[in-house]
ROTORMI-828254 format. One record per residue (C-alpha): residue number from 1; z, x, y. Coordinates in steps of 0.25 Angstrom, whole numbers, plus 5000, padded with zeros to 4 digits. Layout:
# ROTORMI-828254
<drennu nr="NUM" Z="Z" X="X" Y="Y"/>
...
# end
This chain:
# ROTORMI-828254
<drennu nr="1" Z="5735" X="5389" Y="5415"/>
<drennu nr="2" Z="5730" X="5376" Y="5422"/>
<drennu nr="3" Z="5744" X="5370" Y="5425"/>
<drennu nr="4" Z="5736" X="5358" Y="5432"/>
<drennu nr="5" Z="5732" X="5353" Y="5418"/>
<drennu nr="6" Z="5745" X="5350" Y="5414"/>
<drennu nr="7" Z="5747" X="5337" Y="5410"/>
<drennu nr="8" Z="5736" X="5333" Y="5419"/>
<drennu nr="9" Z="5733" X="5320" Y="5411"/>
<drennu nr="10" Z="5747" X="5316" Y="5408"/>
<drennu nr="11" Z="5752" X="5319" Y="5422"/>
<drennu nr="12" Z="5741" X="5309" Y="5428"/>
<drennu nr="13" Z="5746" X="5298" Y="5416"/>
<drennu nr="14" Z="5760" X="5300" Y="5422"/>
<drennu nr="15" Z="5756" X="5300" Y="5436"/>
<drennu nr="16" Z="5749" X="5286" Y="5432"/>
<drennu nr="17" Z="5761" X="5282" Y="5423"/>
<drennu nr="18" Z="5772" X="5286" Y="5435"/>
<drennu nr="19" Z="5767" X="5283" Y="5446"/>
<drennu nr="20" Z="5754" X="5278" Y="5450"/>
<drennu nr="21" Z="5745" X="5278" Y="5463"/>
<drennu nr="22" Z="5749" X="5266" Y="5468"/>
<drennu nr="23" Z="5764" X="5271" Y="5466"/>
<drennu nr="24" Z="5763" X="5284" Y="5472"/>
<drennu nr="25" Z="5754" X="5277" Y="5484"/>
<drennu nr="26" Z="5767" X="5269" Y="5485"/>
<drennu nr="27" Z="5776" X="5280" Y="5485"/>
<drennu nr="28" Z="5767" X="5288" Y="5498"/>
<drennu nr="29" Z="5766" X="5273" Y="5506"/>
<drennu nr="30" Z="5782" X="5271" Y="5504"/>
<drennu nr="31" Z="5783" X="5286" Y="5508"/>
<drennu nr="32" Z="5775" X="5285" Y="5519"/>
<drennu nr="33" Z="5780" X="5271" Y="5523"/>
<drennu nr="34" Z="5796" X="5275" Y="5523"/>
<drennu nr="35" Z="5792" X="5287" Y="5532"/>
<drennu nr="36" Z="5785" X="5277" Y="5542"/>
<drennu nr="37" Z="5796" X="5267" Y="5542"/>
<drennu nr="38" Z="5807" X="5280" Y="5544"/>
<drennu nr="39" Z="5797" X="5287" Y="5556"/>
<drennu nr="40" Z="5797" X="5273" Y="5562"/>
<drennu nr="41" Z="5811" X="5269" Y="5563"/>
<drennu nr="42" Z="5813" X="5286" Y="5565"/>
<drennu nr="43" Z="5804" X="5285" Y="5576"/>
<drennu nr="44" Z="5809" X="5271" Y="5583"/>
<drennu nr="45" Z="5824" X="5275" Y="5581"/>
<drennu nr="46" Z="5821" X="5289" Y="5589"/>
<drennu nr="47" Z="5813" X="5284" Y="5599"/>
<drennu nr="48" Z="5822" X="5273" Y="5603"/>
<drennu nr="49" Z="5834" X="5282" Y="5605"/>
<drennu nr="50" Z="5826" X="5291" Y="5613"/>
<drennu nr="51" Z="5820" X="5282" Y="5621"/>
<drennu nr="52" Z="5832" X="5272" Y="5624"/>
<drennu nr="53" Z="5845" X="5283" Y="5621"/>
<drennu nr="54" Z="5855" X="5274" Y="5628"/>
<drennu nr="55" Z="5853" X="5262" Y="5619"/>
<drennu nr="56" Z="5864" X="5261" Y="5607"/>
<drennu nr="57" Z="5862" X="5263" Y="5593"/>
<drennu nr="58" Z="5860" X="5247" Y="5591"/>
<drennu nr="59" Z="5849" X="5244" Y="5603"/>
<drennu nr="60" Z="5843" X="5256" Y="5595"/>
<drennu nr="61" Z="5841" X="5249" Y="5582"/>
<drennu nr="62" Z="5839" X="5235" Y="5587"/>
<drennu nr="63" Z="5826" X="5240" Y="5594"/>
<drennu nr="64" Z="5821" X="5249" Y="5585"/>
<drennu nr="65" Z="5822" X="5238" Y="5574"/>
<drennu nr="66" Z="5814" X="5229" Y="5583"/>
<drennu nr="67" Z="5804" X="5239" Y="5586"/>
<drennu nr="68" Z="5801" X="5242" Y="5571"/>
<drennu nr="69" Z="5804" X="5226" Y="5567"/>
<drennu nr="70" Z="5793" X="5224" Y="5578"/>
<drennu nr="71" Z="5783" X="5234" Y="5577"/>
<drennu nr="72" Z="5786" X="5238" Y="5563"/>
<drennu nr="73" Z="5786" X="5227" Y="5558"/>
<drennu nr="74" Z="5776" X="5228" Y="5546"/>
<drennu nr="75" Z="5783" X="5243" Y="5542"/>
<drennu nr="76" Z="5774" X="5252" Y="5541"/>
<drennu nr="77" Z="5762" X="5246" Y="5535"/>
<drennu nr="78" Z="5753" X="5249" Y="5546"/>
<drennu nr="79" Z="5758" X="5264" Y="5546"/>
<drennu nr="80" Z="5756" X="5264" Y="5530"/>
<drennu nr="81" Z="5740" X="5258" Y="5531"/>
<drennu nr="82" Z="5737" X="5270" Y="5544"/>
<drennu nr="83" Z="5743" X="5281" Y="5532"/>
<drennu nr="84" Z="5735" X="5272" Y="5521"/>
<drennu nr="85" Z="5721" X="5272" Y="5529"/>
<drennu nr="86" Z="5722" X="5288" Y="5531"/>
<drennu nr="87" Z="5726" X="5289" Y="5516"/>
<drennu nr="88" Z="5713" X="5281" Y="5514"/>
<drennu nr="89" Z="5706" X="5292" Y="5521"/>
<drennu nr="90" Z="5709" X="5305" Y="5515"/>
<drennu nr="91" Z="5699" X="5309" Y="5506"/>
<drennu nr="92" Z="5704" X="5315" Y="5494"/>
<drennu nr="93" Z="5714" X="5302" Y="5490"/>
<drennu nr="94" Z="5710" X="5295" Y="5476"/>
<drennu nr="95" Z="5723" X="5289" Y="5472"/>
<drennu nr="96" Z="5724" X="5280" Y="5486"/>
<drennu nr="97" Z="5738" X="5291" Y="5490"/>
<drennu nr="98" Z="5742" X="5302" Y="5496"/>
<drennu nr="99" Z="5739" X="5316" Y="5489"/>
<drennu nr="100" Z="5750" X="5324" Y="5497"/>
<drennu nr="101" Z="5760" X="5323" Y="5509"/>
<drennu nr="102" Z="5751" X="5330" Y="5519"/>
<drennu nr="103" Z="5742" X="5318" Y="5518"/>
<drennu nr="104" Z="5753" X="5309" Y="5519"/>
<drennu nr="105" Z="5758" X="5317" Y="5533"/>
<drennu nr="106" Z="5744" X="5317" Y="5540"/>
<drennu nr="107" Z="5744" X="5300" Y="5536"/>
<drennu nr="108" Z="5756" X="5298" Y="5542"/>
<drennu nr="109" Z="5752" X="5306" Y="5555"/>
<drennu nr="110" Z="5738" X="5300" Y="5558"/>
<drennu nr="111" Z="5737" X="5293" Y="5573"/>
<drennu nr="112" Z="5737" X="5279" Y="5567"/>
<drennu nr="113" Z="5751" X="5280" Y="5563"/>
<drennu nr="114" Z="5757" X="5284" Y="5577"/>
<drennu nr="115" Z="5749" X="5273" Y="5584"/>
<drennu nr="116" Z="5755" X="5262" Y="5571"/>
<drennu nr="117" Z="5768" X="5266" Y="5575"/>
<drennu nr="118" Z="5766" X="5265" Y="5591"/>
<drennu nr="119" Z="5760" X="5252" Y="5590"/>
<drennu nr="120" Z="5772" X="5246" Y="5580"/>
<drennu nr="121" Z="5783" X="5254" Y="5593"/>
<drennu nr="122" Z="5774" X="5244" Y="5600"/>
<drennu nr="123" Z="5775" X="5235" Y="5595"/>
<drennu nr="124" Z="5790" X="5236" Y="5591"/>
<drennu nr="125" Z="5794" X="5238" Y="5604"/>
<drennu nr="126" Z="5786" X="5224" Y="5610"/>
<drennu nr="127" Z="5792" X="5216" Y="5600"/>
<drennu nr="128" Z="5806" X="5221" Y="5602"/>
<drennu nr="129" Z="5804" X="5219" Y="5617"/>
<drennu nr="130" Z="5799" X="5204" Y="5615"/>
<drennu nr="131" Z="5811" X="5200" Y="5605"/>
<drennu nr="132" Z="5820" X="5205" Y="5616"/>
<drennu nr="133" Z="5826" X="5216" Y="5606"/>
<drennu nr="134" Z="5820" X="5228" Y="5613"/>
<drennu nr="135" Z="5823" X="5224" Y="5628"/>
<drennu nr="136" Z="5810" X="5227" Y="5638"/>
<drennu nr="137" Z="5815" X="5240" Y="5645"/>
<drennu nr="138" Z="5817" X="5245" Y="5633"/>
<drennu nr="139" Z="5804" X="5241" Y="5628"/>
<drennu nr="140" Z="5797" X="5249" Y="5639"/>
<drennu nr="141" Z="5804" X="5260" Y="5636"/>
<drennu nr="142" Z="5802" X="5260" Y="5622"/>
<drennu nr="143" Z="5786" X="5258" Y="5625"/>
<drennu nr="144" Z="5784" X="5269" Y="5634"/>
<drennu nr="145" Z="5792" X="5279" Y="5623"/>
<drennu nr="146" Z="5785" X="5274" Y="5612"/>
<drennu nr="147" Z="5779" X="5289" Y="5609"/>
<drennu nr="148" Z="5795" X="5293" Y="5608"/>
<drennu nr="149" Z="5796" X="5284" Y="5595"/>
<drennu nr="150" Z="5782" X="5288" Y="5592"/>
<drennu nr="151" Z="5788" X="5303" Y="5592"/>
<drennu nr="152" Z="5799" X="5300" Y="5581"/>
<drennu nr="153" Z="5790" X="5293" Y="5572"/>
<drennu nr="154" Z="5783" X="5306" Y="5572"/>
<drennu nr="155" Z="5792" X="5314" Y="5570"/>
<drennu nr="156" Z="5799" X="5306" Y="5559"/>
<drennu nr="157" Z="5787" X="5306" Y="5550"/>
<drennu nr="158" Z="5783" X="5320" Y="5553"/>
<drennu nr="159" Z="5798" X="5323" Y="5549"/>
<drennu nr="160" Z="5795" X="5315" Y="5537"/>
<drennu nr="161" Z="5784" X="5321" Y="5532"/>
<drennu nr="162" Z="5788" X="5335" Y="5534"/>
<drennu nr="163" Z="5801" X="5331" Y="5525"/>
<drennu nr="164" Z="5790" X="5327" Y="5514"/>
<drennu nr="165" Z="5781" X="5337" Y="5515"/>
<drennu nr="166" Z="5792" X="5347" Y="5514"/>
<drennu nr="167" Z="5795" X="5341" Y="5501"/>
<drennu nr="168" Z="5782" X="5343" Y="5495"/>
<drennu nr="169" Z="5782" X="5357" Y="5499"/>
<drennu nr="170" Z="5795" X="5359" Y="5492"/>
<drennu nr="171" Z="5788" X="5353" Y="5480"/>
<drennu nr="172" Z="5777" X="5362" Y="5480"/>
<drennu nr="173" Z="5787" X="5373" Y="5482"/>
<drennu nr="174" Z="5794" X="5370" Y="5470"/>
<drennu nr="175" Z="5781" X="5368" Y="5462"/>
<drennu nr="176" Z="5777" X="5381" Y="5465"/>
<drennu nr="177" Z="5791" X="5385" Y="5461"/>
<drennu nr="178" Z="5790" X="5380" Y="5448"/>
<drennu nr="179" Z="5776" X="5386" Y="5446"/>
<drennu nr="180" Z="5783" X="5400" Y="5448"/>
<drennu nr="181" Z="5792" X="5397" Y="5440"/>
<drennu nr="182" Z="5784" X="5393" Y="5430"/>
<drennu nr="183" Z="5776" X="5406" Y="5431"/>
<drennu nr="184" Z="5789" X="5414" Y="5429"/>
<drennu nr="185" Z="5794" X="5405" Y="5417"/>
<drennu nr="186" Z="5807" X="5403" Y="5424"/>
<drennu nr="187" Z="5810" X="5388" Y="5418"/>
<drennu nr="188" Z="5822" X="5387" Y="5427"/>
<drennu nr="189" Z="5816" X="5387" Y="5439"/>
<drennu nr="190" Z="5805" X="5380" Y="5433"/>
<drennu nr="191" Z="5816" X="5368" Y="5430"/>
<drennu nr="192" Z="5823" X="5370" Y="5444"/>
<drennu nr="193" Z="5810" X="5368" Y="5451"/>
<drennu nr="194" Z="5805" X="5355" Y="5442"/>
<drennu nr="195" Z="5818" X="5349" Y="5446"/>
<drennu nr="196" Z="5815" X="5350" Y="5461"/>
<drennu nr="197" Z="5801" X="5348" Y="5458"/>
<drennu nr="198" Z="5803" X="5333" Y="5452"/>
<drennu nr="199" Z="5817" X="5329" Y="5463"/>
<drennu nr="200" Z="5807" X="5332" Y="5476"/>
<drennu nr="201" Z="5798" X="5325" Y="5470"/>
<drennu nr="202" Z="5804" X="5313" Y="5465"/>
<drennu nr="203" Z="5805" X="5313" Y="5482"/>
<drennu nr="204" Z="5792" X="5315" Y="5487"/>
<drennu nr="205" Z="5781" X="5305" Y="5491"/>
<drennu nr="206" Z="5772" X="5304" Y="5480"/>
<drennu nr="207" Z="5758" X="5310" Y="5476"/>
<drennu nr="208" Z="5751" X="5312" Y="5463"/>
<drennu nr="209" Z="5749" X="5326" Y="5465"/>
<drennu nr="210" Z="5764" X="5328" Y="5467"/>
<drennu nr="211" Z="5768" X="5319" Y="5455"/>
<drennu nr="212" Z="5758" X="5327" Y="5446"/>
<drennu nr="213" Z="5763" X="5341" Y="5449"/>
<drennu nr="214" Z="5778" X="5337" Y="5448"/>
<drennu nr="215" Z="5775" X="5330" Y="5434"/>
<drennu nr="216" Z="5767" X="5344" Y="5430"/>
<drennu nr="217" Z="5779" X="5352" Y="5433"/>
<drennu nr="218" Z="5788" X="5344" Y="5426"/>
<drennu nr="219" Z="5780" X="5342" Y="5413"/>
<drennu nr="220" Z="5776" X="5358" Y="5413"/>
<drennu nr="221" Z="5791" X="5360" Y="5415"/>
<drennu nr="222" Z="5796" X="5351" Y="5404"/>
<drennu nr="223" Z="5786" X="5354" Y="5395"/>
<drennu nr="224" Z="5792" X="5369" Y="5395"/>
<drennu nr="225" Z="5805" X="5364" Y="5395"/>
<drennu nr="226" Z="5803" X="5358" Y="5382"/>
<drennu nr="227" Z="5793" X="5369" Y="5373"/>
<drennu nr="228" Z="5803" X="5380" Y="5380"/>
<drennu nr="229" Z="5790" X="5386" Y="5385"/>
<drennu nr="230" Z="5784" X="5392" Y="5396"/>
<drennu nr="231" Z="5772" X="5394" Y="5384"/>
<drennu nr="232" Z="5760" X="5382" Y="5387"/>
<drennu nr="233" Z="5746" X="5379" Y="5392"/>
<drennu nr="234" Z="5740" X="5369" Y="5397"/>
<drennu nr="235" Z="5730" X="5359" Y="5388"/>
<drennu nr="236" Z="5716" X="5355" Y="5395"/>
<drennu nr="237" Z="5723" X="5341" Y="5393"/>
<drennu nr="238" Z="5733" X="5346" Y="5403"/>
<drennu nr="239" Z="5744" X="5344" Y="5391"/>
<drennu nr="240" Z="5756" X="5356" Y="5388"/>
<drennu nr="241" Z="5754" X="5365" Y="5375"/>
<drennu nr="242" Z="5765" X="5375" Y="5372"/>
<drennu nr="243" Z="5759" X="5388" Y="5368"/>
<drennu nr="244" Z="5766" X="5394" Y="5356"/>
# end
């Protein structure tokens, strides 16, 4: 039985009902966006307390604040058109997004985004200087360990990411689950493994792949659920029929 037929029309109605491209392009940008922004001030806020370990907690924020006021000035729109033009450039993408996680963790390690972030350190760090916020010793010594607050932005979007694509491999886990479960007719685990299926990923970054699968368990689910049935095939039209 061809399980991919399910519903095939119906579910692409909903996916254009629910949430359109432009709304799941939305959803990877704000993604992608709010990990920047966290990398950033990560990144600025270990590297300063390495760098200058005797300065107390208030010197601390008052610089970094100047340093992302100065050189960050614009958020992250430069970081987001660097990810938008490698986006542009992967062959296979249709809908203008992001077909997986895996495409969104190489755009977020491409050269250009490292150099975008030491340019803005830069520029954050002159600035400071100039308005008398970030005295000039310190200044020097912020230049010259750039790389150190280069490092931690690294490592907080590679720690990021890692969280994310853990998810989604705990959703393909549980997909599989349910598929076994499925095969075995055990409903209950059936019903144990939907309900972690649709909480992870109300919580996930959005593609229409994903959204597809999760809507095709869910209605294969319910739709035994209500004929008390494990007894169905699947239509050419992708619809449910209950074999009697």
């Amino acid at each position: 039985m061809n399980l991919d037929l399910i519903s095939e029309k119906n579910l692409n109605n909903q996916l254009t009902n629910d949430m359109k491209n432009n709304e799941i392009s939305k959803n990877q940008n704000d993604f992608i966006g709010n990990m920047f922004k966290n990398a950033i001030n990560f990144g600025v806020d270990l590297g300063l307390k390495s760098l200058l370990p005797d300065l107390i907690e208030d010197q601390v924020i008052d610089i970094k604040n100047s340093i992302l006021e100065g050189g960050f000035k614009e958020g992250v729109d430069t970081l987001m058109k660097k990810v938008n033009e490698f986006k542009n450039s992967i062959t296979g993408i249709f809908t203008g997004n992001f077909n997986n996680i895996q495409e969104i963790n190489t755009a977020t390690k491409q050269g250009g985004i490292i150099k975008t972030v030491s340019k803005g350190l830069s520029k954050g760090i002159d600035t400071g200087a100039k308005s008398g916020i970030i005295p000039k010793s310190i200044g020097g010594i912020l230049k010259a360990g750039k790389t150190t607050m280069l490092n931690e932005f690294s490592n907080s979007l590679e720690s990021q990411m890692r969280k994310e694509i853990q998810k989604f491999d705990t959703l393909n886990d549980l997909n599989k689950k349910w598929y076994d479960a499925l095969d075995q007719r055990n409903f209950d685990k059936m019903t144990k493994y939907t309900e972690k299926i649709s909480t992870l990923s109300k919580d996930l970054v959005k593609f229409s792949n994903i959204i597809n699968e999760t809507k095709k368990i869910e209605e294969l689910h319910n739709f035994i659920k209500e004929n008390n049935s494990f007894d169905f095939m699947v239509g050419t039209d992708g619809a449910l029929m209950k074999l009697d």
